[in-house]
DRENPA-3360 file (N, C-alpha, C; in nm, 2 decimals, always signed):
BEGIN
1 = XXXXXXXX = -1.25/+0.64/+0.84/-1.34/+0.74/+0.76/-1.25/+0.82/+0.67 ~ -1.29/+0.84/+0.55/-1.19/+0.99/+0.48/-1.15/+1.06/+0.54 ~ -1.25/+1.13/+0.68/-1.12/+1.25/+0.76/-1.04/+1.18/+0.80 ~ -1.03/+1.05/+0.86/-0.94/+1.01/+0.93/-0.84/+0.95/+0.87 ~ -0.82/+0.91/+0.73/-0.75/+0.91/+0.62/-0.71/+1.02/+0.60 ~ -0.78/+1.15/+0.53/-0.70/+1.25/+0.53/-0.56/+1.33/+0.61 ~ -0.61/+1.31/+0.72/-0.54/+1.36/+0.83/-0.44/+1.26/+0.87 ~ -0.41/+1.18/+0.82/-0.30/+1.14/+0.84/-0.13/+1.20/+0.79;
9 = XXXXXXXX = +0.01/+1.22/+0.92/+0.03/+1.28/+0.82/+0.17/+1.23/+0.85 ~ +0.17/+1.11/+0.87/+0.31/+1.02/+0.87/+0.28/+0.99/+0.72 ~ +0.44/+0.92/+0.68/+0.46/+0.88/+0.56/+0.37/+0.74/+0.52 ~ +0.36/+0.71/+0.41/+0.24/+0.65/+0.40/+0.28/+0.51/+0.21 ~ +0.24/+0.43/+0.28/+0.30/+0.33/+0.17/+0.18/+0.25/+0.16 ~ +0.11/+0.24/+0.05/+0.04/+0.12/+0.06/+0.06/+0.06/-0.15 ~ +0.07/-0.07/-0.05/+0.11/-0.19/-0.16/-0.01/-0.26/-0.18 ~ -0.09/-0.29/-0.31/-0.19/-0.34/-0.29/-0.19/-0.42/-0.48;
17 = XXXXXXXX = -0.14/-0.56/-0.43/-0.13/-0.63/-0.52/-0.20/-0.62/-0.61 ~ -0.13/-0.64/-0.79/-0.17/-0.62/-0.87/-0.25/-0.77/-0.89 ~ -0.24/-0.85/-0.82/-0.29/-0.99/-0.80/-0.43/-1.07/-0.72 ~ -0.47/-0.98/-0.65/-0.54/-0.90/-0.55/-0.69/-0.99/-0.55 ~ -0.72/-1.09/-0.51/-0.82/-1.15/-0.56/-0.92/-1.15/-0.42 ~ -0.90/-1.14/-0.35/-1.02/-1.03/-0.20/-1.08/-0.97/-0.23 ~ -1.01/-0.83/-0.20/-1.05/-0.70/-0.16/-1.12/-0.67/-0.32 ~ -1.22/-0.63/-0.35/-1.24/-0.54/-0.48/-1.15/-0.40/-0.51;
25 = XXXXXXXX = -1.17/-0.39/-0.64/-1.09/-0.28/-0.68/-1.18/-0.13/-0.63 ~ -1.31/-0.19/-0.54/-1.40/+0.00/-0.51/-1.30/+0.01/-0.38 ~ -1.24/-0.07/-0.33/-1.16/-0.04/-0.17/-1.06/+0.01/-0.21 ~ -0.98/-0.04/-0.32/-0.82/+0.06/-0.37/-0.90/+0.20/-0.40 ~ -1.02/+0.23/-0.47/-1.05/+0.28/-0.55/-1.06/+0.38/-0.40 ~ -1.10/+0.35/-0.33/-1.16/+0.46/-0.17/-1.04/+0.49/-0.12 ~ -0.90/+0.42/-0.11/-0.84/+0.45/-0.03/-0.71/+0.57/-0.13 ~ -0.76/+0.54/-0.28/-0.65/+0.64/-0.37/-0.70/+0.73/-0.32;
33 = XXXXXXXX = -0.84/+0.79/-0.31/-0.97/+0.90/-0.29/-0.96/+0.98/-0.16 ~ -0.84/+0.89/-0.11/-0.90/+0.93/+0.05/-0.81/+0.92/+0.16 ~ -0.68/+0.89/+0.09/-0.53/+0.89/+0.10/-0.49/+1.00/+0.10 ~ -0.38/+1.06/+0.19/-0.33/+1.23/+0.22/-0.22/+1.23/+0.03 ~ -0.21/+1.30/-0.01/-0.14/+1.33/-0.13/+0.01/+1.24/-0.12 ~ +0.06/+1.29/+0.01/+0.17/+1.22/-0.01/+0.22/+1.11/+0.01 ~ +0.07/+1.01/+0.01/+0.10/+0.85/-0.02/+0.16/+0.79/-0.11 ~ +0.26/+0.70/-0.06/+0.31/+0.63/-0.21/+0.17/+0.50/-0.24;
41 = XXXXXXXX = +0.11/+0.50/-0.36/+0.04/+0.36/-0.37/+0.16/+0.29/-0.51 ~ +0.17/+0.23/-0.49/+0.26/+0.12/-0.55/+0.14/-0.04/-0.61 ~ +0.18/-0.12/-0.73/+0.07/-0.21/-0.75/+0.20/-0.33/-0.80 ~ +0.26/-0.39/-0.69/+0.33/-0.50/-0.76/+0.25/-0.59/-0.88 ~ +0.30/-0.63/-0.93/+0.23/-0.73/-1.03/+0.22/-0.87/-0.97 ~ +0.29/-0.91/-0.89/+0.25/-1.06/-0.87/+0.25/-1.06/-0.72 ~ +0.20/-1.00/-0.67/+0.15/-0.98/-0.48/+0.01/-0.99/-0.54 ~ -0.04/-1.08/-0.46/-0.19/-1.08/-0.39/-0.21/-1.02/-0.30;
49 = XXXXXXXX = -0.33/-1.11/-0.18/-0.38/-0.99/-0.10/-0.27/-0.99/+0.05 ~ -0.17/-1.11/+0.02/-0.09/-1.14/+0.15/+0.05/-1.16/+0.08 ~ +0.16/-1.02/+0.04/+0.25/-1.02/-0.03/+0.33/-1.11/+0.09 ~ +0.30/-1.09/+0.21/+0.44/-1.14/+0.29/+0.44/-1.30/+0.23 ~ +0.34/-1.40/+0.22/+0.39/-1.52/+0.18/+0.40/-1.50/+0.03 ~ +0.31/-1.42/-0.07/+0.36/-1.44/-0.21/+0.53/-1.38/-0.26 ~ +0.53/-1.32/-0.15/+0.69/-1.28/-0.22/+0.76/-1.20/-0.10 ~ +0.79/-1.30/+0.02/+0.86/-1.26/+0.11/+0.99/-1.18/+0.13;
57 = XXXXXXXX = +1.05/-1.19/+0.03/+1.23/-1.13/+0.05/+1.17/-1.02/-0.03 ~ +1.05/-1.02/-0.19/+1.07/-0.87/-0.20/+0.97/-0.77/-0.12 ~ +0.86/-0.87/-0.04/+0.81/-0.76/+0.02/+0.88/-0.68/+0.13 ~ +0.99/-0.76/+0.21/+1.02/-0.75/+0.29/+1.16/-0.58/+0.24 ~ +1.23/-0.64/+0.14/+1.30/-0.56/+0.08/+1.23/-0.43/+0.05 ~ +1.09/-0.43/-0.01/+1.01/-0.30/+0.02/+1.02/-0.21/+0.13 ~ +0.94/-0.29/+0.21/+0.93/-0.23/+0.34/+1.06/-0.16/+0.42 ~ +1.17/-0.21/+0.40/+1.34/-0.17/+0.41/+1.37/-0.09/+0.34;
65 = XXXXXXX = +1.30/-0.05/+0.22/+1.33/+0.09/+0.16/+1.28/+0.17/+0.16 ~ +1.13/+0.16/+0.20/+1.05/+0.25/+0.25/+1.10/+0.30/+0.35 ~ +1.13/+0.22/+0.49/+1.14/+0.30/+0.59/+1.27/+0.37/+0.62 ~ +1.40/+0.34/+0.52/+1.49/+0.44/+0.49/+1.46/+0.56/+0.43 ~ +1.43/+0.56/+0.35/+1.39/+0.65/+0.24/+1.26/+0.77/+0.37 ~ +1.25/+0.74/+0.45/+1.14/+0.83/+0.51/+1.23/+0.87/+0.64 ~ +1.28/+0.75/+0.66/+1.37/+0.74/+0.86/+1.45/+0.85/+0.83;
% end
């Protein structure tokens, strides 16, 4: 739900491919809306809706600097 979105208040990363052929853009569009401020949203350009197989070493390299960058 949005409260339950809002109230989140660990660090927060969402990657949501610029490739993205699923999800509609009203679900990014809910979760920018409804995300605590200090989410990172990030839009790779060539991730779809499953970065781990479209680009495994950089999503994974993401994810490794996210959780430095917060740890």
């Amino acid at each position: 739900t949005p409260g339950q979105l809002e109230a989140l208040s660990m660090p927060v990363l969402l990657c949501w491919g610029g490739a993205e052929r699923i999800l509609p853009q009203a679900h990014l569009d809910f979760f920018r809306a409804n995300l605590p401020k200090h989410t990172i949203i990030e839009r790779p350009a060539n991730w779809g809706h499953s970065p781990f197989l479209d680009d495994p070493r950089g999503f994974a390299q993401r994810v490794v600097a996210f959780a430095r960058a917060v740890g």
